[in-house]
N, C-alpha and C positions, 0 to 999 in steps of 0.2 A: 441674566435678565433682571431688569429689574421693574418691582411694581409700586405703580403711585395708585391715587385715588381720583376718581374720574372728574371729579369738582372740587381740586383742591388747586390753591398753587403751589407751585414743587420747583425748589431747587435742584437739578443733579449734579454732583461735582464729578470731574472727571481728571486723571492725570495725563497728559498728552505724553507719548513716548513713539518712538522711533523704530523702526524694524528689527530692531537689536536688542531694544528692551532702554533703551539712554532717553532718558528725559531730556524734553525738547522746552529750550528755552525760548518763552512765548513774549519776548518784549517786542518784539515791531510784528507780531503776527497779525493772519487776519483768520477768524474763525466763522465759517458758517455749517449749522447743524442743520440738516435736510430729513423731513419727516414724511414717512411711504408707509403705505400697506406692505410692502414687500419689497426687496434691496433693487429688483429689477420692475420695479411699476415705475409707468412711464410719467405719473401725474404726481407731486407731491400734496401731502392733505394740508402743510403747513411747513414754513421757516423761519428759524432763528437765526440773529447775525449780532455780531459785534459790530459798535462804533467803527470800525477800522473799513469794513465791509460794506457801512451806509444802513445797519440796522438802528434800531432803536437803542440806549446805550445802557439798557437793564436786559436787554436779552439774555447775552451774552456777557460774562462776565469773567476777565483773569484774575486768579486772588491771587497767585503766585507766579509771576511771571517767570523769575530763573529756575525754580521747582517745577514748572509746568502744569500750573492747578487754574482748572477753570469751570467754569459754573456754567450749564443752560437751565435759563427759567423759565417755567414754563406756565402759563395760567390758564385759570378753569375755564377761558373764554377757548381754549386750543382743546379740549379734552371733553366737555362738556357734551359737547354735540353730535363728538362721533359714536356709531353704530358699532364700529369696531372696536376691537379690546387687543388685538396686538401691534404695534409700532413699530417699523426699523428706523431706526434713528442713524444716517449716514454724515459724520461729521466731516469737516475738511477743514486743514488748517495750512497755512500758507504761511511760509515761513523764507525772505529773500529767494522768490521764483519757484522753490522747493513745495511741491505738495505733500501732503500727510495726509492721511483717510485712516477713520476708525468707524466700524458698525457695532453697533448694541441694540437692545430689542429691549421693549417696555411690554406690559401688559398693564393696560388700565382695567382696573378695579371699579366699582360700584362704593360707596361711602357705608355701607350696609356692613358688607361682605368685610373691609377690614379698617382699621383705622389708622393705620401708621403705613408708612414705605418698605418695602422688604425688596431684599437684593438676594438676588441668588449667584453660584457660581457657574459660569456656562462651560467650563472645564475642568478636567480633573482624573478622577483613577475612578474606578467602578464602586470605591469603595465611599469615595466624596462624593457622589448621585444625593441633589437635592430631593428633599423629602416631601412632593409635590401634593396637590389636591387636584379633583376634576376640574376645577379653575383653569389650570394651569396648563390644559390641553396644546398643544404644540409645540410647547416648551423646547428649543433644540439644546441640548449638552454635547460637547466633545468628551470621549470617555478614551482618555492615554491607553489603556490599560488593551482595549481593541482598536488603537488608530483609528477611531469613526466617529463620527458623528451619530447619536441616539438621539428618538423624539417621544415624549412624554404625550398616554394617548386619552392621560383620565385613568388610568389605573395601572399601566405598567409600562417599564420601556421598551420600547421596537425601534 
């Protein structure tokens, strides 16, 4: 998961990679991020798009095309307004007909509460369990160690 601040603008970089784990080379890609309350809500609250795709051309942004590094930017005018504080972020990248989809999840922040961005890991061994606050309430992690999925409830994990 990671958290930004609710009225900031934010860069996220992200590496695009493949089912396999193989970096996917982004030269003739088209990338659009899709942002939901939840991966199965039917309405999106907002979208980011690369130039390729017909967005704006600071949306989205490739810094590394053959490494597969790409930026969504995102500004206070997208973050500002919402009520909510958690994000799924579902990206799709297209690459010669070929799809590719990745999901990550935000939690927007208050400018109070923290001043920087923090990322967390959302999987790992029981023993790598991020070191949460009641902020962080829903928080999902994959825990290797029980093949499950755990969700952070404000004080302990279930």
């Amino acid at each position: 998961m990671i958290i930004i601040n609710k009225s900031s603008n934010v860069g996220i970089i992200k590496n695009a990679k493949n089912s396999n784990g193989g970096v996917l080379d982004l030269t003739t890609c088209s990338i659009t991020a899709t942002f939901k309350q939840f991966p199965t809500a039917s309405t999106a609250l907002f979208v980011r798009r690369d130039t390729t795709a017909g967005g704006g051309d600071t949306e989205i942004e490739v810094l590394a095309d053959t490494s597969g590094i790409y930026e969504i930017k995102l500004v206070s005018a997208n973050t500002s307004a919402l009520t909510i504080r958690s994000l799924c972020c579902i990206v799709v990248i297209t690459i010669d007909e070929i799809v590719y989809t990745e999901t990550f999840y935000l939690k927007i922040k208050d400018n109070k509460d923290y001043g920087d961005i923090y990322s967390y890991p959302e999987r790992g061994t029981t023993l790598q369990r991020p070191t949460l606050t009641t902020g962080d309430v829903g928080f999902q992690y994959f825990d290797t160690d029980l093949s499950s999925p755990i969700w952070w409830n404000g004080t302990e994990w279930v």
